[in-house]
Wavefront OBJ file of the C-alpha trace (Angstrom):
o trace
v 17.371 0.912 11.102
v 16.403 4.092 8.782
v 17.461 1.804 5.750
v 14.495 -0.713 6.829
v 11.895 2.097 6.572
v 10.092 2.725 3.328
v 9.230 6.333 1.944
v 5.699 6.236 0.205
v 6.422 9.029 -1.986
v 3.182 9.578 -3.138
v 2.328 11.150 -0.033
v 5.593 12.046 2.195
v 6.318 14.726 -1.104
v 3.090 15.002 -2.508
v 4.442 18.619 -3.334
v 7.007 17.408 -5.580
v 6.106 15.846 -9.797
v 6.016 12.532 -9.919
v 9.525 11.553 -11.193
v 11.221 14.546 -8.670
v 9.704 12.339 -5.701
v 12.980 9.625 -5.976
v 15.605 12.017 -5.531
v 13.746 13.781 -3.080
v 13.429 10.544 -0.966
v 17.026 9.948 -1.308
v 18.069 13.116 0.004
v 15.889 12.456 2.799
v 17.660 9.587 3.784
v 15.337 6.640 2.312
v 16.765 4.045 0.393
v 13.575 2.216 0.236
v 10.303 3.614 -1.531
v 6.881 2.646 -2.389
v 4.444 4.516 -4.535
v 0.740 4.754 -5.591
v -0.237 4.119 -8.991
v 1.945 6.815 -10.624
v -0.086 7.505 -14.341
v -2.654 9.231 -15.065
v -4.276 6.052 -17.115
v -4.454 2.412 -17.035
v -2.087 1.717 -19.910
v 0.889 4.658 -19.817
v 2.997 5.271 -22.908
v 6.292 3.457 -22.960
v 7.731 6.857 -22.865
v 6.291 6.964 -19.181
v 7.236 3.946 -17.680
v 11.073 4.083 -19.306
v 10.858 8.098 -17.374
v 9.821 6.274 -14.028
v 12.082 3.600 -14.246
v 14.967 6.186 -14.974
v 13.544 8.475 -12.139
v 13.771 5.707 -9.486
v 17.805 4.185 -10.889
v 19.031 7.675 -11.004
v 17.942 8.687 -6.912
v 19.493 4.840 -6.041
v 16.319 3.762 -4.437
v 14.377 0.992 -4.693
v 10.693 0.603 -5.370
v 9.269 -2.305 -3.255
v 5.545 -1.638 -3.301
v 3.389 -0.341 -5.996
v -0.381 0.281 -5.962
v -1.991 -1.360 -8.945
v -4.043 0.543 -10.984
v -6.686 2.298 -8.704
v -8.860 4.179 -11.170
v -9.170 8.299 -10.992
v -8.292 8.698 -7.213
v -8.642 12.543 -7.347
v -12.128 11.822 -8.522
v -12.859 9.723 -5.462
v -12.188 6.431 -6.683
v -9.919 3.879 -4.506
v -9.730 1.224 -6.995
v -11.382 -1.060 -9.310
v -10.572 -4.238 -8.509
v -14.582 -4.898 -7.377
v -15.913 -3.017 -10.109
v -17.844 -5.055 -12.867
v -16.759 -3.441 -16.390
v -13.320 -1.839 -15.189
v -11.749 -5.236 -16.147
v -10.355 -4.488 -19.151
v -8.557 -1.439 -17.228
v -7.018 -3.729 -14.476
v -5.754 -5.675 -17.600
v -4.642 -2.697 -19.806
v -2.406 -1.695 -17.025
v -0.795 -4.873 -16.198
v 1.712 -4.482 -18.865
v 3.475 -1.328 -17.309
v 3.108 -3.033 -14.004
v 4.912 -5.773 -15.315
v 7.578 -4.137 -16.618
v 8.294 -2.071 -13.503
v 8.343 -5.395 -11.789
v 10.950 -6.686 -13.721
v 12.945 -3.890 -13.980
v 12.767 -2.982 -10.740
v 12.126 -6.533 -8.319
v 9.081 -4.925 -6.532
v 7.152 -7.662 -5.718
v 4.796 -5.881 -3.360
v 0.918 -4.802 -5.523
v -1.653 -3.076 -3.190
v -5.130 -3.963 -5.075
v -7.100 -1.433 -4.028
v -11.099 -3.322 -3.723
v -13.026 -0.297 -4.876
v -16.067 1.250 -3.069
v -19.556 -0.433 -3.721
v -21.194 0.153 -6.598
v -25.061 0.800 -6.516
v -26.953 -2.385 -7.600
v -23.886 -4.437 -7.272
v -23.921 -7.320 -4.239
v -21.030 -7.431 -2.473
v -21.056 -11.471 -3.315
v -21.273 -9.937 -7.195
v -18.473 -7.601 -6.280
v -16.656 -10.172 -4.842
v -16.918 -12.649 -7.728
v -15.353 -9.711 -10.063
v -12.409 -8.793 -7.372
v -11.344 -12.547 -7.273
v -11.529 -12.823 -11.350
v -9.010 -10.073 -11.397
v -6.878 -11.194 -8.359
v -6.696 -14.709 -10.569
v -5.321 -12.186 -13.885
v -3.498 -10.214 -11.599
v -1.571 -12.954 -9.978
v -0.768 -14.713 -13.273
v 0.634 -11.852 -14.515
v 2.919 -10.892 -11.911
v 3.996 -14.393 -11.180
v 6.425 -14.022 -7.967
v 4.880 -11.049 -6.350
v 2.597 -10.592 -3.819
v -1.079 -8.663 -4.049
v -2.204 -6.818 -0.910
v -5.571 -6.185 0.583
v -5.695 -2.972 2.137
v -8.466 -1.478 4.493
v -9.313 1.941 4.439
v -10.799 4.346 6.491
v -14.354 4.107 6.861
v -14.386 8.422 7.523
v -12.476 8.866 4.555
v -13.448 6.472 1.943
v -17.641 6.346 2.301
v -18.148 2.549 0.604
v -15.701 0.978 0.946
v -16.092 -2.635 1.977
v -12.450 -3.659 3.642
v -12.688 -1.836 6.992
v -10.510 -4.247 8.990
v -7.905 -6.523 8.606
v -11.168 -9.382 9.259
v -12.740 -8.023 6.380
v -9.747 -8.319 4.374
v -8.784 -11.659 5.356
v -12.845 -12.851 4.067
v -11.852 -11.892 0.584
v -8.172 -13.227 1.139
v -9.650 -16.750 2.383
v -11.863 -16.892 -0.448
v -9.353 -16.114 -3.067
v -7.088 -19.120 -1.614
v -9.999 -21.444 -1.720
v -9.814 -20.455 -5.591
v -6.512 -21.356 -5.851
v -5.149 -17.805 -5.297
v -2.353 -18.197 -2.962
v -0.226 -15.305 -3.496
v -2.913 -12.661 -2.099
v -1.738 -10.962 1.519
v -3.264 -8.510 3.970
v -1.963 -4.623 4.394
v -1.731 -3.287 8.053
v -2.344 0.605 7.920
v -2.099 1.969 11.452
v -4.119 5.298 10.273
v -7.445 3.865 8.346
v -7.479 1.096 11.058
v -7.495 3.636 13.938
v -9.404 5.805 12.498
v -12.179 2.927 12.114
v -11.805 2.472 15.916
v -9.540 -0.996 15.458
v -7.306 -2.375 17.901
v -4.108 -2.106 16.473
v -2.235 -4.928 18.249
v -5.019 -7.024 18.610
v -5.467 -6.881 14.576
v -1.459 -7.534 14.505
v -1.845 -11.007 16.826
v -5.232 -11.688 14.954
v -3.739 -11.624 11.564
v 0.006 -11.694 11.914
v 0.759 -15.109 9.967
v -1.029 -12.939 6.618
v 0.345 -9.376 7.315
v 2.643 -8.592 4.645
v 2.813 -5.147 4.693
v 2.793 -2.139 6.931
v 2.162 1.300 6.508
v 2.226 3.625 9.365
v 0.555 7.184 9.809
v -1.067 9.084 12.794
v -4.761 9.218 14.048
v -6.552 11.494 13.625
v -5.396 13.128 10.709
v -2.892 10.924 8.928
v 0.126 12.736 9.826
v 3.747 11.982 11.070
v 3.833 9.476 14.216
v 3.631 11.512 17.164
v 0.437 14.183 16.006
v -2.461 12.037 17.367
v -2.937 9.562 19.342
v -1.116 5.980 17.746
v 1.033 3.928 20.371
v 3.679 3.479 17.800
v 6.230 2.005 19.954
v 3.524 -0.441 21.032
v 2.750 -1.449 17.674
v 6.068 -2.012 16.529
v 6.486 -4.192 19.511
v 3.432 -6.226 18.556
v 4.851 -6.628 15.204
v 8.134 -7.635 16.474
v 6.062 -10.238 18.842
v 4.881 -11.794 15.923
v 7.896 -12.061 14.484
v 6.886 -9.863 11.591
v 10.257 -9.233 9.415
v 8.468 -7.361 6.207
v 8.815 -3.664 5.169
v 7.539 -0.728 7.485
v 6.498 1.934 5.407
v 6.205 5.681 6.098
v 2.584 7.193 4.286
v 1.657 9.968 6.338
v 1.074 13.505 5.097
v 3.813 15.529 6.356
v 2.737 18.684 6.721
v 5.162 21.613 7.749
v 7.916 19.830 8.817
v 10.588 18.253 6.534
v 10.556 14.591 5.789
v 13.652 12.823 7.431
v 14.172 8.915 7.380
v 16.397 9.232 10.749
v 13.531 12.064 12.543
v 11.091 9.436 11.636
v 12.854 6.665 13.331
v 13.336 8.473 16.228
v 9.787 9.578 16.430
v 8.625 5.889 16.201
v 10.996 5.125 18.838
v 11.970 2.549 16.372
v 15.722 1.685 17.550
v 15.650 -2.203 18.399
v 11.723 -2.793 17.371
v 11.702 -3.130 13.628
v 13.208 -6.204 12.392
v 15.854 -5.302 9.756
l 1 2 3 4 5 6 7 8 9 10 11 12 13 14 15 16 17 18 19 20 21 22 23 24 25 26 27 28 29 30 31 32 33 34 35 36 37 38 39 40 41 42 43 44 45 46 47 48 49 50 51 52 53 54 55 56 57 58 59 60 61 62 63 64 65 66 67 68 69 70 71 72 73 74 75 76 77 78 79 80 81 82 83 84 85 86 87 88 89 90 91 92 93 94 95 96 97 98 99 100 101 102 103 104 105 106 107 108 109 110 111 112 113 114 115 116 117 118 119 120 121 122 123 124 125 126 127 128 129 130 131 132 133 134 135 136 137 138 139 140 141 142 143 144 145 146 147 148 149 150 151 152 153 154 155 156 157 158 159 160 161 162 163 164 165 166 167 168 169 170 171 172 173 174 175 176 177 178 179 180 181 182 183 184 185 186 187 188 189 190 191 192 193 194 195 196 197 198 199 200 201 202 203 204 205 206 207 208 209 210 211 212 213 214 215 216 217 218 219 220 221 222 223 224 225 226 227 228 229 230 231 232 233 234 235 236 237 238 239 240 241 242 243 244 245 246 247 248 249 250 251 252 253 254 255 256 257 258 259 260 261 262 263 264 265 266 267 268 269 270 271 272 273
């Protein structure tokens, strides 16, 4: 069961540099990992991406989801995929994203939307997001881009605050001929935006192709707020849902621990493998 759970590293050691996160997952007991965007630019060095490719093979883990280029998150930003004139950065950054791909066989991209922008329509905004998902897709033929929804508290502006508002832009971007464009179900920003969690599961199971799981309130470990965990893994289990469950809470004091965490979701025979 611990195998089936995913370490986002970004956040579970958040404490750690960038290409010490791997081994530190490993020791934890993942074997599966996800990660944000992990540069500090849109178009890293080749130096970079050969360092994170070498970080992940050396720890024996494997990446299966990577954020796409989000923009400067510390600054506030949660992506660009909306944004008119950040094009060319979505673009510039496809070619390390590529290369991880095929290095690596993630074939999971979260594309973050991007808050509004002030005298930007969301129909405008929407017009740029499905111009990029159309790049995007071409360019990572075979994978799989994810529409996330964040919390509302957490991320003022942004536009995707349910997996309904998510599944809008994914509808539209199939009518375009976009077909490779799924939904993300994050237990934490849809709690915290007052969603019900296994109603959004039935509502939207046949797109779900993701989870992440964290606690409300406050985005820590399952078990320090108020998530039914065991019944959402049940709901997804209803549904038949056989993707990856990942683990993206902030861990605070305790240490991270892939079989703790299983045991704390009650996880034993809910989680297809």
């Amino acid at each position: 069961m611990t195998s089936s759970i995913v370490a986002n590293v970004s956040l579970l050691f958040a404490d750690l540099a960038v290409l010490e996160r791997f081994q530190a997952a490993r020791a934890a007991g993942f074997h599966l990992v996800e990660s944000w965007w992990p540069f500090d630019t849109a178009s890293p060095s080749s130096i970079e991406v050969d360092a994170f490719l070498r970080a992940i093979d050396e720890a024996g883990v494997s990446l299966v989801a990577l954020n796409l280029y989000a923009g400067d998150m510390a600054a506030g930003e949660r992506g660009v995929l909306s944004h008119p004139g950040r094009e060319v950065d979505l673009q510039r950054s496809l070619a390390a994203t590529e290369q991880i791909a095929q290095n690596t066989g993630c074939a999971l991209f979260n594309a973050l939307y991007g808050l509004r922008l002030n005298g930007v329509s969301d129909e405008a905004a929407l017009d740029v997001a499905l111009t990029n998902l159309t790049r995007v897709a071409a360019a990572l033929d075979g994978g799989t881009l994810l529409l996330e929804p964040l919390s509302s508290a957490a991320n003022t502006g942004y536009p995707l605050g349910s997996l309904d508002d998510a599944e809008r832009v994914r509808s539209r971007a199939v009518a375009e001929g976009i077909d490779s464009v799924a939904l993300l179900f994050d237990s934490f920003h849809l709690a915290s935006n007052g969603m019900d969690l296994e109603a959004q599961i039935r509502d939207h199971a046949e797109h779900i192709a993701h989870v992440q799981l964290a606690d409300d309130p406050g985005r820590g470990a399952p078990g320090t707020g108020d998530v039914d965990f065991p019944g959402v893994l049940r709901a997804l289990a209803k549904v038949g849902y056989s993707g990856h469950i990942a683990a993206e809470y902030i861990p605070g004091p305790h240490a991270v621990s892939a079989e703790a965490l299983a045991a704390a979701l009650g996880a034993d025979r809910e989680v297809a493998r």
